[in-house]
Biotite code that builds the C-alpha atoms (Angstrom):
import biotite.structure as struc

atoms = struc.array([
    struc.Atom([31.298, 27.658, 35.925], chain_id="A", res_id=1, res_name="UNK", atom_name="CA", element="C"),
    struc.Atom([33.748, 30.547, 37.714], chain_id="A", res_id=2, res_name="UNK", atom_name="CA", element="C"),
    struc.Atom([36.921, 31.352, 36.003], chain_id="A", res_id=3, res_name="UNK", atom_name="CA", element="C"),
    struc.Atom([40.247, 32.455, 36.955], chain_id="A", res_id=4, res_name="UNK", atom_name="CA", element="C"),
    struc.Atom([42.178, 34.986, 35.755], chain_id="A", res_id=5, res_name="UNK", atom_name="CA", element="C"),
    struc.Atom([45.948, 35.597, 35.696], chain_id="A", res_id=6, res_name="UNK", atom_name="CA", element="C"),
    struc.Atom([47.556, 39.112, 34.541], chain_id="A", res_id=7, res_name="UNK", atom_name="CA", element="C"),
    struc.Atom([51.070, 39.665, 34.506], chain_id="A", res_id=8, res_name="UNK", atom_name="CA", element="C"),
    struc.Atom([51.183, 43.773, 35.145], chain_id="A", res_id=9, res_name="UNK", atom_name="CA", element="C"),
    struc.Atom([52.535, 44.069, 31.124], chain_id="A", res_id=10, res_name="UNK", atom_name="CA", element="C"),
    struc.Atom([50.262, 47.165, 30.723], chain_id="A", res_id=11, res_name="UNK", atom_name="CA", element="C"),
    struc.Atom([48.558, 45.151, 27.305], chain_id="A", res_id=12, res_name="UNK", atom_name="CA", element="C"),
    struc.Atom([46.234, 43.946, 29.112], chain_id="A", res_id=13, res_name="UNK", atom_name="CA", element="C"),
    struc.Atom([44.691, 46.751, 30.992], chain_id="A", res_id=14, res_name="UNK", atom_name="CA", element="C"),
    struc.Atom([44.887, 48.711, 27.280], chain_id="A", res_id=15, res_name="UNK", atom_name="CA", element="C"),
    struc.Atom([43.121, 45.923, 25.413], chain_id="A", res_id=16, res_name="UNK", atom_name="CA", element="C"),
    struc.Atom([40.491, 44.741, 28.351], chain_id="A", res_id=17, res_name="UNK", atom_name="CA", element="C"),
    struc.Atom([42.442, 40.770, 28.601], chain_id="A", res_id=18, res_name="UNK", atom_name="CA", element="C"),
    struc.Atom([43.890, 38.147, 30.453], chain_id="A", res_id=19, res_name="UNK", atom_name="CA", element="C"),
    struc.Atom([46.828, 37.226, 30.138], chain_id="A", res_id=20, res_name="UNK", atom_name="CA", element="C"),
    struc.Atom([45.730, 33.929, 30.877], chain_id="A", res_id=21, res_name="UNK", atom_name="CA", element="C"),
    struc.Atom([42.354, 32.291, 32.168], chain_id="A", res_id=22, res_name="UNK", atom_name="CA", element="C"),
    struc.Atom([40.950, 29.156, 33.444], chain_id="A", res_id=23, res_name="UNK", atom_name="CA", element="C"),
    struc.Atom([38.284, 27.424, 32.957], chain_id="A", res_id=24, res_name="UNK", atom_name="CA", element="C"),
    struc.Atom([37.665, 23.939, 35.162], chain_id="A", res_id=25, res_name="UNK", atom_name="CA", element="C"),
    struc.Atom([40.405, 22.178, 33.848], chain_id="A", res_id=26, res_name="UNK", atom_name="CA", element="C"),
    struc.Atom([41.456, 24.536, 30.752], chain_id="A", res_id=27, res_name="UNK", atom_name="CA", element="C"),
    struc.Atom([43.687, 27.377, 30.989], chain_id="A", res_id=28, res_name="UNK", atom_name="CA", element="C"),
    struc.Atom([44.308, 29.353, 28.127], chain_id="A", res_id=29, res_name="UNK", atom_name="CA", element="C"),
    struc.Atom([47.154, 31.889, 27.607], chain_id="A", res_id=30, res_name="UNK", atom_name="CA", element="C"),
    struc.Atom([46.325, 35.177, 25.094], chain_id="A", res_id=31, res_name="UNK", atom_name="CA", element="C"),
    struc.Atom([49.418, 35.683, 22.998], chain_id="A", res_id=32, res_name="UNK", atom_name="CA", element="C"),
    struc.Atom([52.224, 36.191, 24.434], chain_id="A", res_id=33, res_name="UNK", atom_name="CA", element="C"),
    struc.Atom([55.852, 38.256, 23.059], chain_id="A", res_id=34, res_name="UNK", atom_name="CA", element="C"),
    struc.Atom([59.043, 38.928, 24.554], chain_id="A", res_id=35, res_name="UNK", atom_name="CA", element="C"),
    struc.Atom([57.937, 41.691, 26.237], chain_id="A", res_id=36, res_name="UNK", atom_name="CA", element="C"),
    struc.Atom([59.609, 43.459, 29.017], chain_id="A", res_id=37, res_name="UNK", atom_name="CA", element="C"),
    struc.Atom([56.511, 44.864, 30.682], chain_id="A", res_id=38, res_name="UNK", atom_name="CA", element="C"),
    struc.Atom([56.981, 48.475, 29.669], chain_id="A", res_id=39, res_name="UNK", atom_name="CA", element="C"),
    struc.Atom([56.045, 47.625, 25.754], chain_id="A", res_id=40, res_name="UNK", atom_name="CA", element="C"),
    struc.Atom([60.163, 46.758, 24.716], chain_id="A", res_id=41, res_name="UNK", atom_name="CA", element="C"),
    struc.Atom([61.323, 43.746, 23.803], chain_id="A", res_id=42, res_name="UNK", atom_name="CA", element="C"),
    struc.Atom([63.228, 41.360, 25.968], chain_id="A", res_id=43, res_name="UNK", atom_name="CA", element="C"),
    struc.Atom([65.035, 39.808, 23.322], chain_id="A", res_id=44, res_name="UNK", atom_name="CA", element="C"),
    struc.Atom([65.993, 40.223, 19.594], chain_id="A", res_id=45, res_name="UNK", atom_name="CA", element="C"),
    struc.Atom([66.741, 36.879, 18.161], chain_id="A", res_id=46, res_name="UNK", atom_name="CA", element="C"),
    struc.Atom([63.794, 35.267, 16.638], chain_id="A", res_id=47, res_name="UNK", atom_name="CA", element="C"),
    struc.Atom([64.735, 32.118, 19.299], chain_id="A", res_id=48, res_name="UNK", atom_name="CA", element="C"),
    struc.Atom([65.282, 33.621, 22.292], chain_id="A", res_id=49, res_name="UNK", atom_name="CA", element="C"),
    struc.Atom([61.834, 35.979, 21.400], chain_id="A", res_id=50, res_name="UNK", atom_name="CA", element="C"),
    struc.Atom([60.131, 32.581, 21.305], chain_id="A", res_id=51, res_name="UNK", atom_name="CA", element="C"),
    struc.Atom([61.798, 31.096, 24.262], chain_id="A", res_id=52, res_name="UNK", atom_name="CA", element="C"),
    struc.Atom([61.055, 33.858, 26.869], chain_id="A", res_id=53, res_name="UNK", atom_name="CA", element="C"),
    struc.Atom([57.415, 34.168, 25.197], chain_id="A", res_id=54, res_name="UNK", atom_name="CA", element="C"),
    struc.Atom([57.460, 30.039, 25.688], chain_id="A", res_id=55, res_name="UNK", atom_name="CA", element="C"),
    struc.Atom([58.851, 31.254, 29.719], chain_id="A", res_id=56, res_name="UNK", atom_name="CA", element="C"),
    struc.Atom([56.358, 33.647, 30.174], chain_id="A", res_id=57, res_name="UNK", atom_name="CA", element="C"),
    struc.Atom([53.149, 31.703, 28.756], chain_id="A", res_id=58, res_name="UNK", atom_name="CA", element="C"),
    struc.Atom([54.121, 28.552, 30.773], chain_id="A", res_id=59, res_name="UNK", atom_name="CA", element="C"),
    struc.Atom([54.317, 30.986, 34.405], chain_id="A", res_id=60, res_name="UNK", atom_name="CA", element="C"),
    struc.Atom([50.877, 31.735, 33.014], chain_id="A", res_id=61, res_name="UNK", atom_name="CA", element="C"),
    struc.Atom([49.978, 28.223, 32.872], chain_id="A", res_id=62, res_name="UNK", atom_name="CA", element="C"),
    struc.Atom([52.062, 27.480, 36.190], chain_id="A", res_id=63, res_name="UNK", atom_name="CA", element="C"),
    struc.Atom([50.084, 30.316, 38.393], chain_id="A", res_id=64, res_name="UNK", atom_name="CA", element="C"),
    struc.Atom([46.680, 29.297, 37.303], chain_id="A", res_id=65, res_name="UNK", atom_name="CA", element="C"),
    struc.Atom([47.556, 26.040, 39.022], chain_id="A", res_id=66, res_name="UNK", atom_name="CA", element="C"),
    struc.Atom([48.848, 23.885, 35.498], chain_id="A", res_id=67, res_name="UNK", atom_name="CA", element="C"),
    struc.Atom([52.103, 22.565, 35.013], chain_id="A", res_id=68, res_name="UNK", atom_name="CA", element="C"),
    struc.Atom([54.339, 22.572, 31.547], chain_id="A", res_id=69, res_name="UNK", atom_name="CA", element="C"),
    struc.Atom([53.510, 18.443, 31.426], chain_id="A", res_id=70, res_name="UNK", atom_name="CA", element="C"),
    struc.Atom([49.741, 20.046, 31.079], chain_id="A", res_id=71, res_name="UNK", atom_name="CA", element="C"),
    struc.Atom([50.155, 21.751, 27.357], chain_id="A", res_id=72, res_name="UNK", atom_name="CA", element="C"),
    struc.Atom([48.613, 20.328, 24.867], chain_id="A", res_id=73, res_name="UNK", atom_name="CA", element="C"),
    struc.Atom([48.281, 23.341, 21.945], chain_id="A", res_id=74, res_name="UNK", atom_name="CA", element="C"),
    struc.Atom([50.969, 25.565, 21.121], chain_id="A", res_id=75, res_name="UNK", atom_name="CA", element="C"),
    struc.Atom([50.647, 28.111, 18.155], chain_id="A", res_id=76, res_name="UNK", atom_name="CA", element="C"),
    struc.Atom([53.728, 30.465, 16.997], chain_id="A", res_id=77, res_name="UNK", atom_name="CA", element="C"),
    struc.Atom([52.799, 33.402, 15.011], chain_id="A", res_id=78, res_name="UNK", atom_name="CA", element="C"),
    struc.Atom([55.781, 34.910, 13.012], chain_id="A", res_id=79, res_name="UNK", atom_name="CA", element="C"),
    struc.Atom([56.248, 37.745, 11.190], chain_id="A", res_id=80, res_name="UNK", atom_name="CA", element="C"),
    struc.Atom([57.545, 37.158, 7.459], chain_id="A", res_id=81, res_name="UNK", atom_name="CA", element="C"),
    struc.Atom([61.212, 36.850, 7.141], chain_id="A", res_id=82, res_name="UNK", atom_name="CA", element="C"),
    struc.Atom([61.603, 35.668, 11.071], chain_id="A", res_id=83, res_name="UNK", atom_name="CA", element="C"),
    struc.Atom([63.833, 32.489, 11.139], chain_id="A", res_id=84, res_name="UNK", atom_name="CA", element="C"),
    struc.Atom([61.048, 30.078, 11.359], chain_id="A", res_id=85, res_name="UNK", atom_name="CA", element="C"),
    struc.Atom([63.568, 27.232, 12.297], chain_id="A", res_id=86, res_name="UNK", atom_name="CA", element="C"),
    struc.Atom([65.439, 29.078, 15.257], chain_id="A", res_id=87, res_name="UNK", atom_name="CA", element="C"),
    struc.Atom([61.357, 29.350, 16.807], chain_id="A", res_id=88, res_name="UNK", atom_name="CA", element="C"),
    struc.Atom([60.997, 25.723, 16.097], chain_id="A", res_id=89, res_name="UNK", atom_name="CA", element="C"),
    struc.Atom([64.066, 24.816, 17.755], chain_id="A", res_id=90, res_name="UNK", atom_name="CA", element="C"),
    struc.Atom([63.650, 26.982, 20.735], chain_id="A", res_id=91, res_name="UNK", atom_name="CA", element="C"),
    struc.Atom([59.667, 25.366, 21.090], chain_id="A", res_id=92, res_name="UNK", atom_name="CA", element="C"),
    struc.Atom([61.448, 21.788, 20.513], chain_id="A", res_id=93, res_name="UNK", atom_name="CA", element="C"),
    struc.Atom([64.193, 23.104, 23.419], chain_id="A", res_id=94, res_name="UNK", atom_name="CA", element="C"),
    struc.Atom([61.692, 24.075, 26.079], chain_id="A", res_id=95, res_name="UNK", atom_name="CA", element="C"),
    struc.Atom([58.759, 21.837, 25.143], chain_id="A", res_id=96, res_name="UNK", atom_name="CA", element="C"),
    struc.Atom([59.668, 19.225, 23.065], chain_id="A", res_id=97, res_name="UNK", atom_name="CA", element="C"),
    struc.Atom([59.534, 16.370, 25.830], chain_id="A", res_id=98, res_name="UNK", atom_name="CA", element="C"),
    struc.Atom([55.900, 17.012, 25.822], chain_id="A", res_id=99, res_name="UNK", atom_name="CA", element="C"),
    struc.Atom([54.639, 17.407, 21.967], chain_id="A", res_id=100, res_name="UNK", atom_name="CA", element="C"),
    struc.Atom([51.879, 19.313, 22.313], chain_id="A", res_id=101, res_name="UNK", atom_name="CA", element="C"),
    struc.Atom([50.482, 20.157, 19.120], chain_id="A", res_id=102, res_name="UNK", atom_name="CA", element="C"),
    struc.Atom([51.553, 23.111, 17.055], chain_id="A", res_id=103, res_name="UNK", atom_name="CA", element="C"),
    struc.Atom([50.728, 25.379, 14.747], chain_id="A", res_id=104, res_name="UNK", atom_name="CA", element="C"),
    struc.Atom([52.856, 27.956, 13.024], chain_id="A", res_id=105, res_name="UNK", atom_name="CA", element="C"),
    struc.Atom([52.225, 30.791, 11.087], chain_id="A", res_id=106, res_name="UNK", atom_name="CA", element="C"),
    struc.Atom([53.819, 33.476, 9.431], chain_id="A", res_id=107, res_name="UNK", atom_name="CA", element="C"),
    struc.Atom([51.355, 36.688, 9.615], chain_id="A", res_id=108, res_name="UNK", atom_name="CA", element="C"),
    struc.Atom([51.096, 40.271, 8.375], chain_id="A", res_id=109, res_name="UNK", atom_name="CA", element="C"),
    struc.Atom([53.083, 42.027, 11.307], chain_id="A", res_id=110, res_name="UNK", atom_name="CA", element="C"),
    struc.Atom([52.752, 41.801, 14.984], chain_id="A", res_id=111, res_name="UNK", atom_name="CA", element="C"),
    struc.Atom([51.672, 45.179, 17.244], chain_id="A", res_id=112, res_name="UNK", atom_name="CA", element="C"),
    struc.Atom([54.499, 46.495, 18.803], chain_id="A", res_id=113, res_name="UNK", atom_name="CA", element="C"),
    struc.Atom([58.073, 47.369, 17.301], chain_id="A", res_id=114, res_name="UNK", atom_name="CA", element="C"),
    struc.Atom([60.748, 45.130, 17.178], chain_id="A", res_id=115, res_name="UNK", atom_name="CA", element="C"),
    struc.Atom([58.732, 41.843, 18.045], chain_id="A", res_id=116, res_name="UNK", atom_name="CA", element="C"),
    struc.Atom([59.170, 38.911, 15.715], chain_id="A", res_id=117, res_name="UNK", atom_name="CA", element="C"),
    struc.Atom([57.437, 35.708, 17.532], chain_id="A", res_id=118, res_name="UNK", atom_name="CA", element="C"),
    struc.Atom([53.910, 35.980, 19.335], chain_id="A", res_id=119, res_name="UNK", atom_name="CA", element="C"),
    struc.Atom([53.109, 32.092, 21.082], chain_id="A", res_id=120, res_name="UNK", atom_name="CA", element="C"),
    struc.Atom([49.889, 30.848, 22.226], chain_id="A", res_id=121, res_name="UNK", atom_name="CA", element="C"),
    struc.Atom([49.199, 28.114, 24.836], chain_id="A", res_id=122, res_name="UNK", atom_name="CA", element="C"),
    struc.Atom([46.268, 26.125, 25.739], chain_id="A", res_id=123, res_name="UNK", atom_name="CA", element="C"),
    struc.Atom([46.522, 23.666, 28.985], chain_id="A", res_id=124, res_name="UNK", atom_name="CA", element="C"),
    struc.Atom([44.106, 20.696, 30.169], chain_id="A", res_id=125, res_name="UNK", atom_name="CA", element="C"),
    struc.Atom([44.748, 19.783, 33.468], chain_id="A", res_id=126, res_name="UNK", atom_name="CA", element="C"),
    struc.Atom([43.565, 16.262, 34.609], chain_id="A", res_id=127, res_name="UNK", atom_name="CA", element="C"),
    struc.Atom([40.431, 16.275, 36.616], chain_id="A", res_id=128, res_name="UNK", atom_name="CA", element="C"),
])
């Protein structure tokens, strides 16, 4: 079974050997995904908005792979401690909430790169 590939020129990819996203038949799954602005800063500072442009960017993963939002069904949000666990939830609920997928969250050691407080992961299933 051939795969698909999707990178989104962020540089992390090339330095790390990733996709940002890949697809599978009818899975796509997106690698994590920060607020980044391509050249390693952040987009955003706010633990929500962080989460809501990571949300952005992981669903134009899902999107150019051929997927739609309606098509997530696993989210995970990885946090560093101390980020504002409820402004990430609300942001996920903003942007995704009409379609539940499920969800993990996590608060973890640290996250690489400075000033990023949210990482999000996405997994798709497109119908056949």
């Amino acid at each position: 079974m051939s795969s698909d590939r999707y990178h989104d020129g962020s540089g992390w990819q090339e330095k790390a050997g990733y996709s940002r996203a890949l697809r599978r038949g009818n899975h796509i799954y997106v690698s994590g995904t920060t607020a980044n602005a391509g050249d390693g800063g952040v987009i955003e500072q706010g633990v929500g908005d962080q989460t809501a442009v990571a949300l952005s960017q992981a669903i134009a993963a899902v999107e150019a792979l051929g997927g739609s939002m309606e098509d997530i069904v696993r989210t995970r949000l990885l946090l560093v401690p101390g980020a504002d666990w409820e402004a990430a939830a609300a942001a996920h609920r903003d942007i995704l909430g009409h379609v539940a997928p499920a969800n993990t969250m996590l608060f973890v050691h640290s996250l690489i790169g400075d000033g990023f407080s949210v990482e999000v992961e996405v997994e798709a299933v497109l119908d056949s």
